[in-house]
C-alpha positions in Angstrom: -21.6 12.2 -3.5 -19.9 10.3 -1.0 -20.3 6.7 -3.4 -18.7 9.1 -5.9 -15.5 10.2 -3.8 -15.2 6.3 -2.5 -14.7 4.9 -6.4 -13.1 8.3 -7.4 -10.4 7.2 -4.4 -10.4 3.2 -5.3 -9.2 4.8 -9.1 -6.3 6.8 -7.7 -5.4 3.7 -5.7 -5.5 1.8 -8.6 -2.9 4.4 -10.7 -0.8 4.8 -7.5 -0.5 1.4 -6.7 0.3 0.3 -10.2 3.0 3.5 -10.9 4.7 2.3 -7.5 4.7 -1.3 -8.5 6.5 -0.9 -11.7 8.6 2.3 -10.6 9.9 0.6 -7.6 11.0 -2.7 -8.8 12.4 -1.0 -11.9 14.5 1.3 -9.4 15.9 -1.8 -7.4 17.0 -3.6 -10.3 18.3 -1.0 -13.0 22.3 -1.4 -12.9 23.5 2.3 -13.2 27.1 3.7 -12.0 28.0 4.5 -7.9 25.9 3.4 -5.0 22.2 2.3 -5.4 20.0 4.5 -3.0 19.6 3.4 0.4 15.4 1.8 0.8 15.9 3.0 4.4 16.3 6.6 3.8 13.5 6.5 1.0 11.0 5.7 3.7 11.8 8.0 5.8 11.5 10.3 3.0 8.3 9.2 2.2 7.2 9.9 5.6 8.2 13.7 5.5 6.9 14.4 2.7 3.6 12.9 4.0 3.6 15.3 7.0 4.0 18.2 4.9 1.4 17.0 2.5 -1.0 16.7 5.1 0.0 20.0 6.9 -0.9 21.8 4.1 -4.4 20.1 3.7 -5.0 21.2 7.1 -3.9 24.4 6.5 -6.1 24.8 3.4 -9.5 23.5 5.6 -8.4 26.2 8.5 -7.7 28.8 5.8 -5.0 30.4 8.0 -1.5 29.9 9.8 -2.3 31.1 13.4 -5.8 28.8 12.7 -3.2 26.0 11.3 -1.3 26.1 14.9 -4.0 26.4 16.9 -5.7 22.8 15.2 -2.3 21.3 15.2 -1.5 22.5 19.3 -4.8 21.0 20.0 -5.5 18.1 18.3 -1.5 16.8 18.6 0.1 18.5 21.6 -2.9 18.2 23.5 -4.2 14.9 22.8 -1.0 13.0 23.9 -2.8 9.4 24.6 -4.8 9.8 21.5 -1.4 10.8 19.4 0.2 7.4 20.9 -2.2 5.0 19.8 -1.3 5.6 15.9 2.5 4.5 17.3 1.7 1.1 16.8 -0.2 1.5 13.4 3.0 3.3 12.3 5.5 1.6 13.2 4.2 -1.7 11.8 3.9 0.8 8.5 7.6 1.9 8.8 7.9 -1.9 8.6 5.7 -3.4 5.8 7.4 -0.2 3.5 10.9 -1.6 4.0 9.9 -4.8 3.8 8.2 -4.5 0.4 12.0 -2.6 -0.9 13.3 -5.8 0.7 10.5 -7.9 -1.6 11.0 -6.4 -4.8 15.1 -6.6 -4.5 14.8 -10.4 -4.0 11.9 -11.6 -5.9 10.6 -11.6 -9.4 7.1 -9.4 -10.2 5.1 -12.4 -10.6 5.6 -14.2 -7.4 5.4 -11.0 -5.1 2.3 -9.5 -7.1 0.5 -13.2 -6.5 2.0 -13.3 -2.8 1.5 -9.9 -1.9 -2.0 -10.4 -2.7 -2.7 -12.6 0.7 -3.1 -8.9 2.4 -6.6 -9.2 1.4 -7.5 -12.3 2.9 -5.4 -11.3 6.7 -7.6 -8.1 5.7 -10.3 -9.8 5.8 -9.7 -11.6 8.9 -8.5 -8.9 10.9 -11.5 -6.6 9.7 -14.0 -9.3 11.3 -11.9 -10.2 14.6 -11.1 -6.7 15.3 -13.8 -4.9 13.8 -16.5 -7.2 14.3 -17.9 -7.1 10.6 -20.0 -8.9 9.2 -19.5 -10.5 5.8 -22.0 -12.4 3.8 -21.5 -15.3 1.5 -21.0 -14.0 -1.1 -18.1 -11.9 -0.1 -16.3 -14.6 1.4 -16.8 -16.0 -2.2 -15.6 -13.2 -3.7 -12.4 -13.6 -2.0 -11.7 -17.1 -2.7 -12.6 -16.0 -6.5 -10.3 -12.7 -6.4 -7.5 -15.0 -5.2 -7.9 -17.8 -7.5 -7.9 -14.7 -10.5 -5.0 -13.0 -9.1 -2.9 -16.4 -8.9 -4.3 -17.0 -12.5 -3.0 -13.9 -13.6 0.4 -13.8 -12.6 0.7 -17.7 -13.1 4.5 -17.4 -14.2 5.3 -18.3 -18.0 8.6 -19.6 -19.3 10.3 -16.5 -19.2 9.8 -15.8 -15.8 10.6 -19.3 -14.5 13.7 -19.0 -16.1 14.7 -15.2 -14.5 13.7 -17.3 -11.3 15.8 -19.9 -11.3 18.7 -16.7 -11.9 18.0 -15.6 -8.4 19.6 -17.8 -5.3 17.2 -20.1 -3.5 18.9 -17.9 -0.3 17.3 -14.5 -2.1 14.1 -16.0 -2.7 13.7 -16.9 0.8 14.5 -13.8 1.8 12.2 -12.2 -0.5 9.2 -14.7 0.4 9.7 -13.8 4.2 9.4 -10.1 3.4 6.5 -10.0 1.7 4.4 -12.5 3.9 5.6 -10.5 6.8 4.3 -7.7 4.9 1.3 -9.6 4.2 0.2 -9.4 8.1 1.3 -6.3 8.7 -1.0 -4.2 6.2 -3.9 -6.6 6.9 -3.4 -5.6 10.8 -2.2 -2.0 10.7 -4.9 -1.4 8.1 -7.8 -2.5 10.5 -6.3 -1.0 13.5 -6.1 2.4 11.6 -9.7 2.2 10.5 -10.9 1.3 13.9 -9.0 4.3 15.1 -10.4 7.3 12.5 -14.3 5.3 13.3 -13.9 5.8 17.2 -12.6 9.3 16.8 -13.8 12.6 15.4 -10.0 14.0 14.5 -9.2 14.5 10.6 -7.6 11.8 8.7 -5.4 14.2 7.6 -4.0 15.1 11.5 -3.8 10.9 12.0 -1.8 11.2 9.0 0.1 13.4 10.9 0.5 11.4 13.7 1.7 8.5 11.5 4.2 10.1 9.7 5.8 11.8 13.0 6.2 8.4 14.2 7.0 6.9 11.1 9.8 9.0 10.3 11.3 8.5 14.0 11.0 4.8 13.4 12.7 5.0 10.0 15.3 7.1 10.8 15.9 4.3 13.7 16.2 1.9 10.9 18.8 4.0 8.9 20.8 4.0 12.1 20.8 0.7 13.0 20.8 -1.2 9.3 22.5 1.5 7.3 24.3 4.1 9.4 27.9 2.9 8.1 26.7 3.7 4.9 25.1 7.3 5.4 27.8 8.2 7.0 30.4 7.3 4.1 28.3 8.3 1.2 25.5 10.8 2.7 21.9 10.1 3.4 20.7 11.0 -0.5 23.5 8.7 -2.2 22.0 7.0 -5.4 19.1 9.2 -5.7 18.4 10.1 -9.2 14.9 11.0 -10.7 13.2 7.5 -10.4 14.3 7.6 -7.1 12.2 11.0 -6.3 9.4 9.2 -8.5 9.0 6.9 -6.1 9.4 8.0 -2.9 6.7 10.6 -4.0 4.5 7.7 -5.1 5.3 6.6 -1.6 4.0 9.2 0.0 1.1 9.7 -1.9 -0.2 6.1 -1.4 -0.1 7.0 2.8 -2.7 10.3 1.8 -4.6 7.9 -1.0 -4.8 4.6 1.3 -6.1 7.3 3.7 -8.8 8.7 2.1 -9.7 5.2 0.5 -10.3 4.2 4.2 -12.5 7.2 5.5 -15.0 6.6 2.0 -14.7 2.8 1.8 -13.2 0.0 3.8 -10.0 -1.9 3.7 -11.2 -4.8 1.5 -12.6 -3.1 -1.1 -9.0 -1.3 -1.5 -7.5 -4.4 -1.6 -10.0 -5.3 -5.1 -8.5 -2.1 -6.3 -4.8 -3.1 -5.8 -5.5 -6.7 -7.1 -7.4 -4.9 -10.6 -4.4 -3.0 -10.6 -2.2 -5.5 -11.0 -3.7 -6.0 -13.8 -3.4 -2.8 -15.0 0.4 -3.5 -14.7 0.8 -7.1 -16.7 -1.1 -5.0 -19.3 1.6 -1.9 -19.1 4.4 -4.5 -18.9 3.4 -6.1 -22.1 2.8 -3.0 -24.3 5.1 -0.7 -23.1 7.9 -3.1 -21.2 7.3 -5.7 -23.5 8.1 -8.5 -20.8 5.5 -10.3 -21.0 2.8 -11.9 -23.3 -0.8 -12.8 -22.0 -2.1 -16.0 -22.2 -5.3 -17.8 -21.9 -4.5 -18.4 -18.3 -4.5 -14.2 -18.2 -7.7 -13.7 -19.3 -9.5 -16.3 -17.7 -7.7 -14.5 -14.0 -9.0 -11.4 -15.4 -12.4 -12.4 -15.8 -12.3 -14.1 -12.5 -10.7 -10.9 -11.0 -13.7 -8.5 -12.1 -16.4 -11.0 -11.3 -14.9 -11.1 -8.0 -15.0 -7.3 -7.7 -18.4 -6.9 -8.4 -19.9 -9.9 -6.3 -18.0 -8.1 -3.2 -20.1 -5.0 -4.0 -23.5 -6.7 -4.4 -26.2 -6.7 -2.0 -29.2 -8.9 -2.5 -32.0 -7.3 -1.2 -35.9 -7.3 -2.2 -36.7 -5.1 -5.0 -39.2 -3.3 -3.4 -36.9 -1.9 -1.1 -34.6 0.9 -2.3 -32.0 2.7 -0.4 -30.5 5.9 -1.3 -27.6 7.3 -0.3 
């Protein structure tokens, strides 16, 4: 059951990830009438909706309101030292989700799909240092094959080259700063959230909690400080239209997903599921976006990409020796 739930998870990763990928950088860049919406506010936005996601999954396990406020009194109000470790976790979070708006305004999908992709390897590294795991030889070359395939995959062709050289060696910069920030940030906050849920008993949905009070303090911080002018002459919602709402909501749901993918696997096995759905999204971009045609160099990153995935999972141990779940 539980090896079912863990892949059933890594497969809503994959849609989630992909949908946000594609929704996001299609929000940042479509040219529409009046102000474009504030990245700020959309994370903060994000962040409520989180709470209230996770508010009503606790409500639906304690199957009542008074039982809801009990759970919440205790395990938040209660538990003051445990609810300020996830203030670190968070706020790096808060961080690496403006930071990515940031990424995807300045850079082309190619170079911050192949970029973005170094999350697995500080993962990696983290998951070891702080976590003390163990990983054998042929994960480590899993990971050197996952990112030779991913950089295979989104090796960029002519077209792309030529969109690059559009954008201002200033923007680039800008954009490749972001997203290698980012890079440390999810690798980190992603270990230090998992060593957090293993060393204590409290649901992942009341850490979710936790984050997203934290998160949405620290993101309204950010509104203030880097966008206040603005919210105050236009309103906190300017430029929100229905992609907008799309993708906060995807937002939101990758905090509950990325949870989940946590408590039933690890954090480098989610990071295989972003890089297959990657992908997922060159595929979608050619046959529905039509931006882009595959090319030998695709397929051959594709191929890598999948061996990769399934040396990570494999175990090699004598035949005679099952193990059940």
């Amino acid at each position: 059951m539980s090896a079912n739930l863990k892949y059933l998870s890594l497969g809503i990763l994959v849609f989630q990830t992909t949908s946000l990928v594609l929704t996001m950088r299609y929000s940042r860049t479509l040219k529409e009438e009046g102000p474009r919406y504030l990245s700020s506010t959309a994370v903060v936005v994000a962040e409520l909706l989180k709470i209230m996601a996770c508010i009503l999954l606790v409500y639906k396990d304690s199957s009542s309101v008074r039982a809801l406020n009990r759970i919440l009194h205790d395990e938040i109000l209660n538990k003051p030292m445990e609810t300020l470790k996830l203030a670190i976790p968070s706020g790096i979070y808060t961080l690496q989700n403006n930071l990515l708006y940031v990424a995807l305004s300045n850079l082309d999908a190619a170079t911050y799909q192949v970029t973005y992709q170094l999350k697995i390897l500080t993962t990696a590294l983290f998951s070891v240092s702080m976590l003390s795991k163990k990983l054998g030889v042929y994960q480590w070359l899993s990971l050197v094959i996952l990112m030779t395939g991913v950089a295979f995959v989104q090796w960029p062709s002519d077209s792309q080259e030529l969109n690059s050289k559009e954008l201002s060696a200033g923007s680039q910069f800008v954009g490749l700063m972001a997203v290698l920030t980012a890079c440390f940030s999810s690798g980190f906050a992603g270990v230090y959230f998992e060593k957090i849920l293993k060393e204590t008993k409290q649901s992942v949905w009341i850490r979710n909690i936790q984050l997203g009070f934290f998160g949405s303090i620290f993101g309204l911080m950010g509104v203030y400080v880097y966008d206040g002018e603005l919210v105050s002459k236009n309103g906190f919602f300017q430029g929100y239209n229905w992609l907008t709402w799309i993708v906060v909501v995807l937002q939101a749901l990758g905090g509950l997903v990325i949870a989940a993918v946590i408590k039933y696997a690890d954090n480098i096995l989610k990071g295989f599921a972003t890089s297959l759905s990657i992908i997922l999204s060159t595929l979608i971009s050619y046959f529905w976006l039509q931006d882009f045609v595959p090319t030998s160099v695709f397929f051959l990153g594709a191929i890598l990409v999948i061996t990769a995935t399934f040396l990570y999972g494999y175990d090699p141990k004598p035949a005679g020796n099952p193990t059940k779940a």
